[in-house]
N, C-alpha and C positions, 0 to 999 in steps of 0.2 A: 695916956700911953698904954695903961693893963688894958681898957678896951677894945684898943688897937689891935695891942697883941694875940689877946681872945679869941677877937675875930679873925685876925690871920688865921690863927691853930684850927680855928672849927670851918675854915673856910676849908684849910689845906688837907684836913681830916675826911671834909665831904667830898671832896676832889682824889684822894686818894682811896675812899673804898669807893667810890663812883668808878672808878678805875679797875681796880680788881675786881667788881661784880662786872663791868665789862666784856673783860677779857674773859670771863665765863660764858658765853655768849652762844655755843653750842653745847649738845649734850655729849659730844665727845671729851670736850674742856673739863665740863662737869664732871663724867666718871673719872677722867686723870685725877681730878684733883678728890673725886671720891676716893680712890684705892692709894694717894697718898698720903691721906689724911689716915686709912684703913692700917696704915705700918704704924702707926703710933698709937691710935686714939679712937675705937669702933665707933666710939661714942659720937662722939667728934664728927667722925664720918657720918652719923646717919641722921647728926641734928643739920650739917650742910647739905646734905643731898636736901632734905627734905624743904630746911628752909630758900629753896628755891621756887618752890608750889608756895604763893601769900596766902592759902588758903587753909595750908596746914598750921594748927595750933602748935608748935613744935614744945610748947608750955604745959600742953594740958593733954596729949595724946598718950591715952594710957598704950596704944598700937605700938607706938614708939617704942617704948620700954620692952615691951617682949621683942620687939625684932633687934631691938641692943642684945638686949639675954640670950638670944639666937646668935648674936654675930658675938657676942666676945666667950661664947663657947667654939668657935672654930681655933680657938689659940690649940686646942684638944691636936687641931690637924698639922699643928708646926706653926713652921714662918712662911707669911706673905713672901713669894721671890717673885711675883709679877703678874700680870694679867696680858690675854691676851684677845681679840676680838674675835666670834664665832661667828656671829651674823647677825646684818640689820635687815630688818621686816619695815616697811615702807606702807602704812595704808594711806596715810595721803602725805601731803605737802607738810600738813601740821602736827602730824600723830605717827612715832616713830618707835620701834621696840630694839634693844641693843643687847643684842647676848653676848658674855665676856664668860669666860674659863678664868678664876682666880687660882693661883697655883701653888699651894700648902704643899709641905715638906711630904705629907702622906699621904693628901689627894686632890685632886681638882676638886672645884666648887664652880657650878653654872649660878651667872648672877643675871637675871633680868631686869633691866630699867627701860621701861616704857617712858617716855620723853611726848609732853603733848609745849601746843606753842598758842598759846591762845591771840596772841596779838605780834607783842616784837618781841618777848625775849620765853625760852624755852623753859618746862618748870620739869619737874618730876612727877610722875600720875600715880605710877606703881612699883614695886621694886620688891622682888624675891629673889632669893637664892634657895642652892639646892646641891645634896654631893650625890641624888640618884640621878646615873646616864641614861639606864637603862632604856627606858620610851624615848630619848633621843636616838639613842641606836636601832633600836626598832623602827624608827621613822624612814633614818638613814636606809636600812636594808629594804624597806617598802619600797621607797622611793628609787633604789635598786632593781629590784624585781619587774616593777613598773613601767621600767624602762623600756622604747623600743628595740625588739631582736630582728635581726637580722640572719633568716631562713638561706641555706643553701640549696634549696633543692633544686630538680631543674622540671 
């Protein structure tokens, strides 16, 4: 009968995180549950993102550890009140970049997660943040200037 029941529990156990890594299934899923994991626990936040890529040691990566010490000094800039989406960059079907505005009591923060898909399910490739806009805005203003004008003359 304990056999039994063993097996149920680890059956019911694989079938229930077989489920929740499912329904993480895109990399928008993913950052949700990145930046609500980010209200509680940085930590937390960047061993899940990461343990998405099987290729990351999430045990033995010293990278890790600084980009935790990077992110649980943003407490500096207040409270998380939410994220918002800036823009996806599309180089192909499988390789995707996702810029989010994280929104601290003091300032935004640009968070980049580059999203690749090797086969069927999506990993993490790279992931930086940032509180400088500056060269964002300057882009924006280029891409301004750049633009066609339209001459009155006759």
């Amino acid at each position: 009968m304990k056999k039994i029941l063993l097996g149920l529990l680890l059956v019911s156990v694989f079938c229930i995180g077989k489920g929740q890594s499912d329904s993480l299934n895109t990399p928008e899923k993913i950052v949700d549950h990145f930046f609500f994991l980010m209200q509680d626990n940085s930590d937390n936040a960047v061993d899940f993102l990461f343990s998405t890529n099987p290729f990351f040691d999430i045990e033995r990566m010293p990278q890790l550890e600084e980009i935790k010490g990077q992110l649980n000094k943003l407490f500096y800039f207040g409270n998380l009140h939410g994220y918002e989406l800036s823009s996806v960059k599309t180089m192909s079907p499988s390789l995707k970049m996702f810029t989010y505005i994280a929104r601290y009591t003091r300032q935004p923060i640009r968070v980049d997660f580059y999203f690749y898909k090797p086969n069927k399910r999506w990993q993490i490739q790279t992931f930086m943040f940032d509180e400088d806009f500056r060269a964002d805005f300057e882009k924006i203003d280029a891409e301004f200037l750049n633009q066609k004008t339209i001459n009155f003359e006759d």
